[in-house]
C-alpha positions in Angstrom: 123.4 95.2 118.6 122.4 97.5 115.8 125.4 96.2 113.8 124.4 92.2 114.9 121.2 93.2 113.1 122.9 94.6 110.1 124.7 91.8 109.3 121.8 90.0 109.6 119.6 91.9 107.3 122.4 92.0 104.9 123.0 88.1 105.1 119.2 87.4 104.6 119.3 89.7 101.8 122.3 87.4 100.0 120.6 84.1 100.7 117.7 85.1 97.8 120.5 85.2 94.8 122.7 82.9 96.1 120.1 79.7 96.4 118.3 81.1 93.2 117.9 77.9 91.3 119.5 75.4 93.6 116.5 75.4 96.1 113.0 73.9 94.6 109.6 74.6 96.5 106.5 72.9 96.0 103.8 74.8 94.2 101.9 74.2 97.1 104.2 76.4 99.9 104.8 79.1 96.8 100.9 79.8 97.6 100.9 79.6 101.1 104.4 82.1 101.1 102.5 84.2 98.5 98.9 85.0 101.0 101.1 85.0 104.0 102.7 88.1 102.4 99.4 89.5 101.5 97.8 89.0 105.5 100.9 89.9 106.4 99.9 93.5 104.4 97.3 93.8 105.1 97.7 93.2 108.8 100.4 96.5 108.7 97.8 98.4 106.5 95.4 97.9 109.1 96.9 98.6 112.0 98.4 101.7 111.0 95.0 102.9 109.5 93.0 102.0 113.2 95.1 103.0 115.4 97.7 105.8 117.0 99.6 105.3 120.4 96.9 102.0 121.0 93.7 103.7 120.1 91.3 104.3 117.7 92.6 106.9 115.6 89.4 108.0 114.6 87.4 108.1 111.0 89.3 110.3 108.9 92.2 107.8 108.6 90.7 104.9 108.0 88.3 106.6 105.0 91.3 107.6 103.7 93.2 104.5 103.3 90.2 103.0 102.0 90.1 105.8 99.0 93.5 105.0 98.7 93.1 101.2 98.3 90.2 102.2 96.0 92.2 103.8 93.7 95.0 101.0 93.9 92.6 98.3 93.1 91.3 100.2 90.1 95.1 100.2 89.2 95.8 104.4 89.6 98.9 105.5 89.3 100.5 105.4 92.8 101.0 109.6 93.2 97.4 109.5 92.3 96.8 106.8 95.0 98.7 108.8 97.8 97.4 112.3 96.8 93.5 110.7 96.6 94.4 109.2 100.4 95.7 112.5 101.7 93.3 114.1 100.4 90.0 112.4 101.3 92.0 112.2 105.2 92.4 116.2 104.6 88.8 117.0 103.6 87.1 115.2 106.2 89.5 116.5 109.1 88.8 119.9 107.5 84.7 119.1 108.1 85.3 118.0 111.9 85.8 114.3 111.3 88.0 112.9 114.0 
């Protein structure tokens, strides 16, 4: 199985350069492909800031990831970004913040 999925994953990978330039899409589906990647994102960013084993994982975390897309948006370097994260998570666990 875990070599079906290999294969796979390396076959998708070679379908990118190898239909580079024969394949045309319409301006209209480069958007849509373009914000589905971005929910898609954002979707993963949020449930790995909410939630551990399928609840809430408290308020630290959250705050965190929300310094951390601060900085990002602000355009930070990204050790700055994760260090900034980390550390607002840190300092609020270290005051008693779940």
């Amino acid at each position: 199985m875990v070599l079906a999925l290999a294969v796979g994953t390396y076959a998708f990978r070679l379908v990118g350069p190898a239909l580079h330039g024969r394949v045309e899409l319409p301006d209209r589906m480069r958007v849509l492909l373009s914000a589905g990647a971005v929910v898609l994102l954002v979707a993963l960013m949020a449930t790995g800031a909410l939630t551990e084993g399928g609840d809430f994982a408290g308020w630290a975390r959250p705050a965190g990831v929300a310094v951390g897309g601060a900085l990002a948006w602000r355009q930070a370097p990204f050790v700055v970004v994760v260090l900034g994260a980390a550390a607002a998570t840190a300092a609020l666990r270290a005051a008693g913040v779940p």
